[in-house]
Structures are given as C-alpha cells and as structure tokens.
SEFI-211061 format. One line per field, with one value per atom (N, C-alpha, C): residue number from 1; residue in one letter; atom name; x, z, y. Coordinates in steps of 0.05 Angstrom, whole numbers, padded with zeros to 5 digits. Example, Ala and Ser with C-alpha at 12.3 -4.5 7.8 and 13.67 -1.06 7.14 Angstrom:
<loros>
n <- [1,1,1,2,2,2] .
res <- [a,a,a,s,s,s] .
atom <- [N,CA,C,N,CA,C] .
x <- [00264,00246,00264,00257,00273,00258] .
z <- [00156,00156,00156,00142,00143,00157] .
y <- [-00114,-00090,-00066,-00045,-00021,00001] .
</loros>
This chain:
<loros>
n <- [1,1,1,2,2,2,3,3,3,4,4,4,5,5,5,6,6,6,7,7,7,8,8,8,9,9,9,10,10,10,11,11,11,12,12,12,13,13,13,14,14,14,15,15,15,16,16,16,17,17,17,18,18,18,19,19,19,20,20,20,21,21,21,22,22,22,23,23,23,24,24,24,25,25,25,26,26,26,27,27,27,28,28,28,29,29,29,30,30,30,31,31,31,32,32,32,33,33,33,34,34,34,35,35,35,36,36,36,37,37,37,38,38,38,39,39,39,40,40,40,41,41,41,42,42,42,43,43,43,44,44,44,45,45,45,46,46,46,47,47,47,48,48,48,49,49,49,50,50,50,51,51,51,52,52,52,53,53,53,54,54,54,55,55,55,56,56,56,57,57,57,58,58,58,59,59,59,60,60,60,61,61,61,62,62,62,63,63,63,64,64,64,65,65,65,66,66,66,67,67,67,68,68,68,69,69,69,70,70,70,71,71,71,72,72,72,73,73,73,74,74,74,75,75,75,76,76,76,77,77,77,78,78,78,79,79,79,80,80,80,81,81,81,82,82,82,83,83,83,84,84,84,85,85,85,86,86,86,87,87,87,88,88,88,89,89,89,90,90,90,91,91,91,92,92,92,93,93,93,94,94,94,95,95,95,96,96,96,97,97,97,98,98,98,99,99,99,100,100,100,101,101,101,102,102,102,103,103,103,104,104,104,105,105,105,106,106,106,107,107,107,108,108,108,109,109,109,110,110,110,111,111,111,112,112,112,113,113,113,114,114,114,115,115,115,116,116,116,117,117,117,118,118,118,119,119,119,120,120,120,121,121,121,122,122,122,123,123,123,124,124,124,125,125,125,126,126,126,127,127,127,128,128,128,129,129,129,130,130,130,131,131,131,132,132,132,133,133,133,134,134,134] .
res <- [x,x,x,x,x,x,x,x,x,x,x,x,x,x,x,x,x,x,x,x,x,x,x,x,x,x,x,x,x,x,x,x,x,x,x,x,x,x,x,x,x,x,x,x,x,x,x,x,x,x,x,x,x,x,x,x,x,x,x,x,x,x,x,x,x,x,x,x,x,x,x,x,x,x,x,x,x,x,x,x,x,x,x,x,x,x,x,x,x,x,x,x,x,x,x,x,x,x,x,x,x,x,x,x,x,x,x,x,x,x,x,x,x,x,x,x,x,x,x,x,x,x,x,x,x,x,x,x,x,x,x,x,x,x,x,x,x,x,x,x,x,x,x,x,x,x,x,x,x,x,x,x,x,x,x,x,x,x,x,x,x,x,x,x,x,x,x,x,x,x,x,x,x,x,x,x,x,x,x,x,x,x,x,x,x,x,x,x,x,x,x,x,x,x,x,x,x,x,x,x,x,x,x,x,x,x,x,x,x,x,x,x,x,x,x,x,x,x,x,x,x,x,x,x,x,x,x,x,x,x,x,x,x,x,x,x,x,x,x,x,x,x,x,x,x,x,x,x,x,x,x,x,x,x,x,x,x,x,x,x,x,x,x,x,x,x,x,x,x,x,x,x,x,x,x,x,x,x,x,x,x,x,x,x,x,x,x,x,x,x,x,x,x,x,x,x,x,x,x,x,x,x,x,x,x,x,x,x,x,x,x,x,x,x,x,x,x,x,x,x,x,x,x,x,x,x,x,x,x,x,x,x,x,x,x,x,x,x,x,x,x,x,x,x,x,x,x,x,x,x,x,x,x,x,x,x,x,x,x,x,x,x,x,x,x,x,x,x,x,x,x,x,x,x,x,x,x,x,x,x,x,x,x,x,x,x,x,x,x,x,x,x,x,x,x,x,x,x,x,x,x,x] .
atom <- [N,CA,C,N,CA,C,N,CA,C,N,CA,C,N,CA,C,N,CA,C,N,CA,C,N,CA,C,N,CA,C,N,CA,C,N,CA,C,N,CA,C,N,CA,C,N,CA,C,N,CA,C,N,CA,C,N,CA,C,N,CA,C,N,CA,C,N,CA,C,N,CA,C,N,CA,C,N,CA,C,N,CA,C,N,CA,C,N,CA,C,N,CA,C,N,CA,C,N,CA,C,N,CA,C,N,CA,C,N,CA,C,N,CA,C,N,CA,C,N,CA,C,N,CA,C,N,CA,C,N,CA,C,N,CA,C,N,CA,C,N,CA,C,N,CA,C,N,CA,C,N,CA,C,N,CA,C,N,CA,C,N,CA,C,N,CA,C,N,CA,C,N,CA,C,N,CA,C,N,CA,C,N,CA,C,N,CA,C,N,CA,C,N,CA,C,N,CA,C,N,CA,C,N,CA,C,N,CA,C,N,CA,C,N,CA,C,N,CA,C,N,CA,C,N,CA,C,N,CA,C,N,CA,C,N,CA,C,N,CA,C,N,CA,C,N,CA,C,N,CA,C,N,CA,C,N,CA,C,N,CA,C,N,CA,C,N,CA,C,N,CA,C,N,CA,C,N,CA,C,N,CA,C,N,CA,C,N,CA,C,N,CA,C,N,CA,C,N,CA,C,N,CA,C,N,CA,C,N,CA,C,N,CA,C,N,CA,C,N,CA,C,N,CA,C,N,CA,C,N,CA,C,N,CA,C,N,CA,C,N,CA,C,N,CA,C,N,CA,C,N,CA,C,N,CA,C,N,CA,C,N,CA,C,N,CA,C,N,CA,C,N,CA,C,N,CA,C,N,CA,C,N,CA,C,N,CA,C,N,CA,C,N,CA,C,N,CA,C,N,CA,C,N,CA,C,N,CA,C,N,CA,C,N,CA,C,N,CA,C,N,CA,C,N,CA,C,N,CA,C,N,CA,C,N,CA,C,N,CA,C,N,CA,C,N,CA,C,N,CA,C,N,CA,C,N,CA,C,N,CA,C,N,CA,C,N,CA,C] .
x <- [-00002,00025,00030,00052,00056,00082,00078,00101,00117,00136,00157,00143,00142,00135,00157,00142,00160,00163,00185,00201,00189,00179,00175,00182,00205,00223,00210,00199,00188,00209,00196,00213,00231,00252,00268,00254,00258,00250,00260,00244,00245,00261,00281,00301,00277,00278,00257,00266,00244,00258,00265,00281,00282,00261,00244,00217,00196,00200,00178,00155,00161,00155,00142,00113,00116,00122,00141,00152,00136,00104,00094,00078,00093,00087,00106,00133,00160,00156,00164,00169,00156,00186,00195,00163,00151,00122,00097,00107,00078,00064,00047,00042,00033,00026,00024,00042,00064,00071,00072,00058,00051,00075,00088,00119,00110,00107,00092,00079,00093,00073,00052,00048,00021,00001,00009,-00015,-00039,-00039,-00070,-00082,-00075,-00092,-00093,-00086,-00080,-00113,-00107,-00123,-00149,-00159,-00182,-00192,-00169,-00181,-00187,-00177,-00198,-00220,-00227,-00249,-00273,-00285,-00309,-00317,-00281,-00287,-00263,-00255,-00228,-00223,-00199,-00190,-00165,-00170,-00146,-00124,-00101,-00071,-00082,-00097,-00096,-00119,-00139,-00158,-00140,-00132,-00120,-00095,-00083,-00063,-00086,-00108,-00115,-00119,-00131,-00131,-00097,-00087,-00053,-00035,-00054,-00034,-00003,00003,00031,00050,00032,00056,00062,00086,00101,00090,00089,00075,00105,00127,00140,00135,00128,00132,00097,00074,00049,00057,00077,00075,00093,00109,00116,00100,00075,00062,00037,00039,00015,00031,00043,00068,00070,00079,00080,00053,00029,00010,00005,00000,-00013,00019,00040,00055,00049,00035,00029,-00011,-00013,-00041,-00067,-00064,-00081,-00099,-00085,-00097,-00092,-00109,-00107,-00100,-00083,-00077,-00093,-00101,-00121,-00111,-00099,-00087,-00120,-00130,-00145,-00134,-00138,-00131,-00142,-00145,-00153,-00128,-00138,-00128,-00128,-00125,-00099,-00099,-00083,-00074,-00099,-00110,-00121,-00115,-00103,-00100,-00120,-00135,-00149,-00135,-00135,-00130,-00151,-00158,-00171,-00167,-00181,-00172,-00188,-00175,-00183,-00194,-00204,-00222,-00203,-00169,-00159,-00147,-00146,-00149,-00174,-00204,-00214,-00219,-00211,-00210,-00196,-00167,-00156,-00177,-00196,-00218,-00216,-00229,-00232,-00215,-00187,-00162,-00147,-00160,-00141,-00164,-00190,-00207,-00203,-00199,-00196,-00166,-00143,-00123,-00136,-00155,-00153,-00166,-00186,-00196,-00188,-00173,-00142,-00130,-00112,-00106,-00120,-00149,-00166,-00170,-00181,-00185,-00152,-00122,-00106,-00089,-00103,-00082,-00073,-00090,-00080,-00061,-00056,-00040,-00013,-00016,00009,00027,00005,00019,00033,00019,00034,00063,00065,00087,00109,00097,00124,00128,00114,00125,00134,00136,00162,00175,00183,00209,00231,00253,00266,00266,00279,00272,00297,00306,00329,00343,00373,00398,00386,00390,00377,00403] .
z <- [-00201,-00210,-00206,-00194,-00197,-00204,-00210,-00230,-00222,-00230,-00212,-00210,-00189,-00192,-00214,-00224,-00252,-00230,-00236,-00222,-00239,-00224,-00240,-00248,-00258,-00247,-00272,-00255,-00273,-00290,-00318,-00332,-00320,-00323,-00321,-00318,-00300,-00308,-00330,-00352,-00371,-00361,-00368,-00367,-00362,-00349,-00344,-00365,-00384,-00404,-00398,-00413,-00404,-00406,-00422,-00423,-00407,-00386,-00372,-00350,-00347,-00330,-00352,-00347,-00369,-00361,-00377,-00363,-00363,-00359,-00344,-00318,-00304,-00283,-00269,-00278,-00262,-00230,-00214,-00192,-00194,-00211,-00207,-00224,-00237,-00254,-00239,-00224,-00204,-00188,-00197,-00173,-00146,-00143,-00110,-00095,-00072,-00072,-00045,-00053,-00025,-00001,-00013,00011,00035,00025,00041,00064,00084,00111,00120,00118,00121,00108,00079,00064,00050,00065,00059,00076,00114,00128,00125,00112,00119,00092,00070,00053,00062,00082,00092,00110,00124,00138,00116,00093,00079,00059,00059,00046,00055,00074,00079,00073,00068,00060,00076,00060,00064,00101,00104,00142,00144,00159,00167,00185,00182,00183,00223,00235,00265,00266,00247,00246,00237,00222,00208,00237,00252,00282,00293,00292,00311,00319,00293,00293,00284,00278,00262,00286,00309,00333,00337,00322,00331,00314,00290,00263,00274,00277,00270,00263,00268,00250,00234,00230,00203,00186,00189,00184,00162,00178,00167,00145,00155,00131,00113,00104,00089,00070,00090,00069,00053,00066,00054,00030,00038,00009,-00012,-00008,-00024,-00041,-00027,-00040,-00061,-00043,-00060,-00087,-00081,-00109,-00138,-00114,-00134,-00153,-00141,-00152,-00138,-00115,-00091,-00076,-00076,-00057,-00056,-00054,-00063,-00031,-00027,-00012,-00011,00005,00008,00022,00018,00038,00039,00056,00058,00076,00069,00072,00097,00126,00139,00161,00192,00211,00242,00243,00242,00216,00203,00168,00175,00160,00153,00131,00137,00116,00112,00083,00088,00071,00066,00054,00036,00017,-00003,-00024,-00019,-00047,-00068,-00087,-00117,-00136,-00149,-00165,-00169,-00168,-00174,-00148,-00128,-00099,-00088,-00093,-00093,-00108,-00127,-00153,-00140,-00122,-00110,-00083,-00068,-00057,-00073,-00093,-00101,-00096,-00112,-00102,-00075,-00065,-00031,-00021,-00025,-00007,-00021,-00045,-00050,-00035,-00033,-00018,00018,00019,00054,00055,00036,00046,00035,00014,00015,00044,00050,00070,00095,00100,00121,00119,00099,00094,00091,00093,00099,00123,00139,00158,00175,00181,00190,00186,00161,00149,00139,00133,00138,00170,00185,00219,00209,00207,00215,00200,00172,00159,00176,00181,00195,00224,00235,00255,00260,00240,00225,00218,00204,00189,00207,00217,00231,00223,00255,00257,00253,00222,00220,00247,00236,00262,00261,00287,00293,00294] .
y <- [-01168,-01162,-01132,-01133,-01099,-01087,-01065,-01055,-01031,-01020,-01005,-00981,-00971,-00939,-00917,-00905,-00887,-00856,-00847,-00821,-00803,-00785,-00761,-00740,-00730,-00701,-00678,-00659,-00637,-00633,-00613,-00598,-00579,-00570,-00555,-00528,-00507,-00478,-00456,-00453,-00440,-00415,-00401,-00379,-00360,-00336,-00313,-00295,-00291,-00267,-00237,-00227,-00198,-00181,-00182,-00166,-00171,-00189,-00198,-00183,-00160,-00141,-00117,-00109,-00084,-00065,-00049,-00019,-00004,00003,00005,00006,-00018,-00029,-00036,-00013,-00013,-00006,-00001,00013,00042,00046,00074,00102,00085,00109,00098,00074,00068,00094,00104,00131,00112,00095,00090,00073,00074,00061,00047,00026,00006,00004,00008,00010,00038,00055,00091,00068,00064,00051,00062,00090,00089,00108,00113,00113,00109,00078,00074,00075,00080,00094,00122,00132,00160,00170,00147,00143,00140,00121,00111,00137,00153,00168,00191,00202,00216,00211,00186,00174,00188,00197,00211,00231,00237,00279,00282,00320,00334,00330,00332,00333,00349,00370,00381,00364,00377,00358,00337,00372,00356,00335,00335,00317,00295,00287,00269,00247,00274,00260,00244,00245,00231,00206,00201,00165,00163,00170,00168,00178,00175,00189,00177,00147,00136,00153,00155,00164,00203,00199,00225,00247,00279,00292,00302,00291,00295,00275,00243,00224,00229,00242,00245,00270,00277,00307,00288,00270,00265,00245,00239,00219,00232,00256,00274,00285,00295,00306,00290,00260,00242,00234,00230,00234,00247,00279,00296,00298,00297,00298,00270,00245,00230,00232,00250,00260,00251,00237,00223,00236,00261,00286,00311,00329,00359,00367,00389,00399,00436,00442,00470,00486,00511,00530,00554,00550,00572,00599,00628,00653,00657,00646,00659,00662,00665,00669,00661,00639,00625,00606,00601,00595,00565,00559,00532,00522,00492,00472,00448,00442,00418,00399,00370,00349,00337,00337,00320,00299,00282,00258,00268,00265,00265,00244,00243,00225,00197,00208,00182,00165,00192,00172,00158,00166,00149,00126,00131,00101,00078,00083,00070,00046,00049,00046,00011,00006,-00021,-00040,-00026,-00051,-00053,-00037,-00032,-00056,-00049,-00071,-00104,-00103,-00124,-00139,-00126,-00137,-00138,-00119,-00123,-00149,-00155,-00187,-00207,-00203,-00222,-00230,-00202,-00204,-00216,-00209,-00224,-00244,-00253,-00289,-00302,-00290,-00313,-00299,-00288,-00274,-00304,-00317,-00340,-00353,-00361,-00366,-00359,-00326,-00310,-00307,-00310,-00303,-00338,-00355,-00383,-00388,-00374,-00376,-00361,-00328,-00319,-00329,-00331,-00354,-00380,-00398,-00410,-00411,-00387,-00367,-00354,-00374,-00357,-00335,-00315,-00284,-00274,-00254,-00235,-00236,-00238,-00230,-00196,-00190,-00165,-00147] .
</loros>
C-alpha cells in the first residue's frame, strides 16, 4: 500500500534583525581592508623583512608606482607597517610590518587554502554566471 507523498515547504525566513552585525566588525573601523587589491601581496612581499619601495616594484612590477604608494600609505596609516626615512644620500626609504601586520599571516593563509581547495569550484560558478553588460 502506498501513501501520498507529504509537501514539504520550509519555514518562512525569520526578518534579519537590526543588530545583527557587531559594530565592531563594521567596514568602516576594520583596519584591513580586503577590497586594497593588492595588499596582501604587497604584505607577503614584506614578510621576510623591511624592502625598499624599488625592492618591493619588482615582483609588484604590474601595479603602478602611484597605485603601490597608495597601498603602502594605506597600510602603514592602518598600523600594518612602519615606514623608515633614513638621513642619507640619495634619501633611503624602507617598509616594515609590525607585530600587527604580521599577526595578519594566520588568517590570510587560512583564506588562501580556502581559496585553493575550492578554486575549482569558484572558476566553475563564474563561468556560469553570465558576464556584466560591459
């Protein structure tokens, strides 16, 4: 004997409250902000130790040297990296991360192998996602 199949229709989605976000973890007091395209290479390239601005063009040869001075700026204003004017001649500048740019190190690797273990998966989505009117 068999009997009707029963419909299942989920609950309704509960209203999103207004407090749901901690204002802490707004945007705007986030000191890092993953949007900066390329400050977490710029990050990886001072993980070893301080690099002057032309050390730094080199692997970063696509990015801009306004586009690199703005992400160094942005940094070091968010506390990432010390900037060094040394007194000599011709002027030398070095770049350093700070205790709380390296702190950063844990969760950046944890997203890269996020990212590595589903890149597959991400390429397959946006290439089923029609492509923005250009």
């Amino acid at each position: 004997m068999t009997t009707p199949r029963e419909t299942f229709a989920p609950a309704p989605p509960q209203p999103l409250p207004r407090g749901l976000f901690d204002p802490g973890c707004l945007p705007d007091p986030v000191p890092f902000r993953f949007s900066a395209k390329w400050a977490w290479l710029v990050l990886r390239c001072l993980e070893p130790g301080p690099r002057r601005f032309s050390e730094l063009r080199v692997p970063l040869h696509w990015v801009t040297p306004k586009v690199l001075t703005e992400t160094l700026r942005s940094l070091e204003r968010d506390g990432l990296l010390t900037r060094t004017e040394f007194q000599e001649h011709p002027p030398r500048v070095e770049y350093e991360l700070t205790t709380l740019g390296h702190s950063l190190f844990g969760p950046m690797d944890a997203v890269c192998g996020w990212a590595g273990e589903n890149l597959d998966r991400l390429l397959a989505a946006r290439a089923a996602h029609p492509a923005p009117p250009a």
